[in-house]
C-alpha positions as CSV (number, residue, x, y, z in Angstrom):
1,X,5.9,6.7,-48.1
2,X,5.8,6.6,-44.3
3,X,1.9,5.6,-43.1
4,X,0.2,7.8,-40.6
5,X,0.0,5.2,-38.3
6,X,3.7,3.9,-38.4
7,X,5.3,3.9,-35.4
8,X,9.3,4.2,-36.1
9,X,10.1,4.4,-32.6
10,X,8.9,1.6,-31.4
11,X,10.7,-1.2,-30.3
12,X,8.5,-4.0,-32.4
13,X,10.4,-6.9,-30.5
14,X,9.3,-5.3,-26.8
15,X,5.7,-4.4,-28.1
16,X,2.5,-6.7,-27.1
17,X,-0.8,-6.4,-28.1
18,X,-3.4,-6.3,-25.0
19,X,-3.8,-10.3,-24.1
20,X,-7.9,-9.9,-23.2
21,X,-7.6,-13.3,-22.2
22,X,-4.8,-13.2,-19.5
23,X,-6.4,-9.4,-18.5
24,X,-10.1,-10.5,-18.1
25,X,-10.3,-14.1,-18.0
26,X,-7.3,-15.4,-15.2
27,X,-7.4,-18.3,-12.9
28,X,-8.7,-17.1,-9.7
29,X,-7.5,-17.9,-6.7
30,X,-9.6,-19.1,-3.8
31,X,-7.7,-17.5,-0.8
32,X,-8.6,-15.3,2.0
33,X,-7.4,-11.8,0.8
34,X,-3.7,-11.1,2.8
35,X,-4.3,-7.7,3.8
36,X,-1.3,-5.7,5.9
37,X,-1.9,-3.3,8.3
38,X,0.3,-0.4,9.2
39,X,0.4,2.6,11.3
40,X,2.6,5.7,12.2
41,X,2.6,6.2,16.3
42,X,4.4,4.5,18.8
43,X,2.0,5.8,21.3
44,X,0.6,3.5,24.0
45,X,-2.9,4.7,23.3
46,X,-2.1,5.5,19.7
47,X,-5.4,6.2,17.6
48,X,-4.0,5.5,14.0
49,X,-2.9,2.0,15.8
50,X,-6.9,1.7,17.1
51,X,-7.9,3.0,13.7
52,X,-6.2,0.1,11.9
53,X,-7.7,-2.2,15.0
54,X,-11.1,-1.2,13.9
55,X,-10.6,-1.6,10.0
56,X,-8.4,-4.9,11.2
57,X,-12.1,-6.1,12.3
58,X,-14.2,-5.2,9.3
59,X,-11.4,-6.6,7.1
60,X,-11.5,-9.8,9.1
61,X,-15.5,-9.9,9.0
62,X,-15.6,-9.3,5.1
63,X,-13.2,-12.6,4.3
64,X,-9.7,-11.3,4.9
65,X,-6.5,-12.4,6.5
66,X,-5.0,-9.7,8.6
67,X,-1.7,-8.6,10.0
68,X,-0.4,-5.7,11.6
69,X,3.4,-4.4,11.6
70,X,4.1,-2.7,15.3
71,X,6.8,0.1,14.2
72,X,8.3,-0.1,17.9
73,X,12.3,0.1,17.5
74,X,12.2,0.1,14.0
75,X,15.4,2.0,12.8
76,X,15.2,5.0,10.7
77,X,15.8,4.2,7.3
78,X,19.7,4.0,6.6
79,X,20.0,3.7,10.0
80,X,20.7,0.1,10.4
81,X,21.4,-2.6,8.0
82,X,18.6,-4.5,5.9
83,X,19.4,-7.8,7.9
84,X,17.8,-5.9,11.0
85,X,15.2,-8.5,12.6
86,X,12.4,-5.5,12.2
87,X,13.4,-4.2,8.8
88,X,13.4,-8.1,7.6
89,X,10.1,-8.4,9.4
90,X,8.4,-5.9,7.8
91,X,10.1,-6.8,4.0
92,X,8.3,-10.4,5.0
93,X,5.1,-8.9,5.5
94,X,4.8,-6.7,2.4
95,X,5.8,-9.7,0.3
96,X,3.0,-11.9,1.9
97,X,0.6,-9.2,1.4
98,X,-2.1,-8.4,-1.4
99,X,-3.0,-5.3,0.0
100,X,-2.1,-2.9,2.7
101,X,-3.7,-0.7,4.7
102,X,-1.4,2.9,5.6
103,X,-3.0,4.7,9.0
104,X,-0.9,8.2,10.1
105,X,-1.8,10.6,12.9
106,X,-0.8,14.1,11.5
107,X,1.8,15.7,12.8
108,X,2.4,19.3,11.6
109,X,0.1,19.0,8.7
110,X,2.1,16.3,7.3
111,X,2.2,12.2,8.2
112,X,4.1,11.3,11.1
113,X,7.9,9.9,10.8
114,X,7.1,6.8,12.3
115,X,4.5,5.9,8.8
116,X,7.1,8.0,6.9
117,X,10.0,5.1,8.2
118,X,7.7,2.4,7.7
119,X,7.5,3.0,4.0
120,X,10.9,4.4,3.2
121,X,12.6,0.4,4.3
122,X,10.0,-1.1,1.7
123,X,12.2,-1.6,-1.4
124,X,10.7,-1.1,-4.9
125,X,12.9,-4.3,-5.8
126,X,14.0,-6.8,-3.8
127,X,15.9,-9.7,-4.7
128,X,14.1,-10.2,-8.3
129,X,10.9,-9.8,-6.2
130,X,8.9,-6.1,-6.4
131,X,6.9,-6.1,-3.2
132,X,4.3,-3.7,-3.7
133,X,3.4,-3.1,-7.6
134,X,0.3,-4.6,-7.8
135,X,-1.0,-4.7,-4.5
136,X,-4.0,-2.4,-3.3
137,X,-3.6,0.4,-0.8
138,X,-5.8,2.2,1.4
139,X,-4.9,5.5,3.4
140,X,-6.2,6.6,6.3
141,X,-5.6,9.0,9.3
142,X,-6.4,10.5,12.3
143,X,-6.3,14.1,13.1
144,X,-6.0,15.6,16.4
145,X,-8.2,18.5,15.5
146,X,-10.6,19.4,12.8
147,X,-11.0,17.0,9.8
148,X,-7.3,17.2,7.3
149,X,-6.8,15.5,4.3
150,X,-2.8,16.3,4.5
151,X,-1.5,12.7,5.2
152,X,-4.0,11.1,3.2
153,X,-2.7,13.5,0.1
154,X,0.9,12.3,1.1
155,X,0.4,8.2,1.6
156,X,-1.2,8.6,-2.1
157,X,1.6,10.1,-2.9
158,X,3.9,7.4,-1.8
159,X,1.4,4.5,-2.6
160,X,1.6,5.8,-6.2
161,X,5.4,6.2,-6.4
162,X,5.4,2.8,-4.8
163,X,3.2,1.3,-7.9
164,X,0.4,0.0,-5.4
165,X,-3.6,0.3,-6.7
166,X,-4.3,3.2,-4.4
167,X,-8.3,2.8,-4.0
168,X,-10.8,6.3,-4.4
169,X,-12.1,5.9,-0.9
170,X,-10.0,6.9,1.9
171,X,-10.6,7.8,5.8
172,X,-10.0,10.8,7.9
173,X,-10.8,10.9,11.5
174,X,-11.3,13.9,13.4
175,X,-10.7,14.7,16.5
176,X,-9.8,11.2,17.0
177,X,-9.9,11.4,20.8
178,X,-13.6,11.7,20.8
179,X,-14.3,8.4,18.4
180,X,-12.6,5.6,20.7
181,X,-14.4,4.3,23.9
182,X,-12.0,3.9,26.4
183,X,-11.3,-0.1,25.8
184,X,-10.0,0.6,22.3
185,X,-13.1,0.3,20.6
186,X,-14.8,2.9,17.9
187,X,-17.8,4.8,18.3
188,X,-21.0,4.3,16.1
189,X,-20.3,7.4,13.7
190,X,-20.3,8.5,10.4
191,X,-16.6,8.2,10.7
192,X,-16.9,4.6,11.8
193,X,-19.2,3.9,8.3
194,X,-16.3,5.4,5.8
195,X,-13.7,3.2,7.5
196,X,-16.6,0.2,6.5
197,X,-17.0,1.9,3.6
198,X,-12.9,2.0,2.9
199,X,-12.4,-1.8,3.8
200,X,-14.9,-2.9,1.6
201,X,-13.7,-1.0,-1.2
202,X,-10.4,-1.9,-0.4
203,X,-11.5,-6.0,-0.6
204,X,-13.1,-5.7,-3.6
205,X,-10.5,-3.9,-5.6
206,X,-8.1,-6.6,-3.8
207,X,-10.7,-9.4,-5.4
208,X,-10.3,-7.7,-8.5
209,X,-6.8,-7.5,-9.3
210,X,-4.5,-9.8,-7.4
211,X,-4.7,-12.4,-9.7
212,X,-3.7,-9.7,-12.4
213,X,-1.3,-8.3,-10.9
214,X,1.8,-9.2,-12.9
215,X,-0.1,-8.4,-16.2
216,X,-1.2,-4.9,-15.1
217,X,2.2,-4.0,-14.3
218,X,3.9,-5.4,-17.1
219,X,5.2,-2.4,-19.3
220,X,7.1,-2.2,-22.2
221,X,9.7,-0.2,-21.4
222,X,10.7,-2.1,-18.8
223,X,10.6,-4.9,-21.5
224,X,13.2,-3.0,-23.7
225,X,15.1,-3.1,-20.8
226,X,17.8,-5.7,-20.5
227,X,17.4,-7.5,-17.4
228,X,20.9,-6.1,-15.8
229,X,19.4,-2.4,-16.9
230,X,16.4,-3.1,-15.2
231,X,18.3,-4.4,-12.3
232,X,20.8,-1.2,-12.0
233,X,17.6,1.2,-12.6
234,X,15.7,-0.4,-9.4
235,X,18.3,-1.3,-7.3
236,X,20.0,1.8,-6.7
237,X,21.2,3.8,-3.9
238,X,18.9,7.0,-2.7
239,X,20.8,9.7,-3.2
């Protein structure tokens, strides 16, 4: 007779019990934190640019090792090949990473194309390697008008689909013209404490997890997978 508890549908060979050991107890490394910084407008004075400036600081002053991606003549995605100098610049950036940092303007209530391009060349796999599960995310923007929450909404969208630790906090500027003195720097604000607030989140959660990384994303059904599966699964082509 068939227990309550049996499970016949499980693959018992792809199955692992929760290793507390490997989970709560890893070797921890000793590093600066590598935190990536990207933003979505080409502008000369762009504000989600000076926005990631800003958190670029705070970052830097909390322990981390920053670096910032300039989207300038990045192609749109399918519009070049992947050996494109900026599209392999960027690929190398998000695999050094432990975190990233996502900064749109809104544009028509939605993030800007520029952001939307960045993300869109960042493979889920690449080369055996997947670049982002794992890693933390924060998302902020700038708004040229009243406070919006629309891009935020949308880079949690893609941080999740992406498999990145998408942190609570998150940062929405408004009227972002008012907030910046005119050599770049931020304003004393409330809006200048939740981007402190943001970062530090952001460097804890980083602290947290990067050395588990690989064991929080492990899953099962991708361990019932056979690895050439797996590969065809991740690998291909947007339709």
């Amino acid at each position: 007779m068939q227990s309550e508890d049996d499970l016949p549908a499980l693959n018992e060979d792809s199955f692992r019990e929760i290793d507390r050991k490997e989970l709560l107890s890893p070797t921890l490394s000793t590093h600066a934190p590598r935190i990536l910084l990207l933003h979505g407008s080409l502008r000369e004075r762009s504000y989600s640019r000076l926005l990631n400036e800003e958190a670029a600081r705070i970052l830097r002053r909390l322990g981390c090792e920053t670096r910032s991606f300039d989207p300038a003549g990045l192609p749109f995605a399918d519009g070049a090949e992947e050996s494109h100098p900026k599209v392999k610049e960027l690929r190398e950036l998000v695999i050094w990473s432990e975190g990233m940092v996502w900064c749109s303007p809104e544009r028509h209530g939605a993030m800007s194309g520029v952001m939307k391009s960045q993300i869109d060349w960042i493979p889920l796999s690449l080369g055996g390697v997947r670049p982002t599960q794992g890693k933390t995310l924060a998302v902020m923007q700038v708004c040229g008008g009243s406070q919006s929450f629309n891009a935020v909404n949308q880079l949690r969208i893609l941080g999740r689909w992406m498999r990145l630790i998408t942190i609570p906090n998150q940062s929405s500027v408004a009227k972002a013209f008012l907030e910046f003195e005119e050599n770049g720097r931020m304003k004393p604000s409330p809006f200048y404490d939740r981007v402190v607030d943001v970062m530090e989140e952001l460097v804890k959660f980083t602290l947290l997890t990067r050395d588990r990384a690989d064991y929080l994303v492990d899953r099962y059904s991708e361990r019932k997978e056979s690895p050439a599966e797996l590969s065809k699964r991740v690998n291909q082509k947007t339709m």
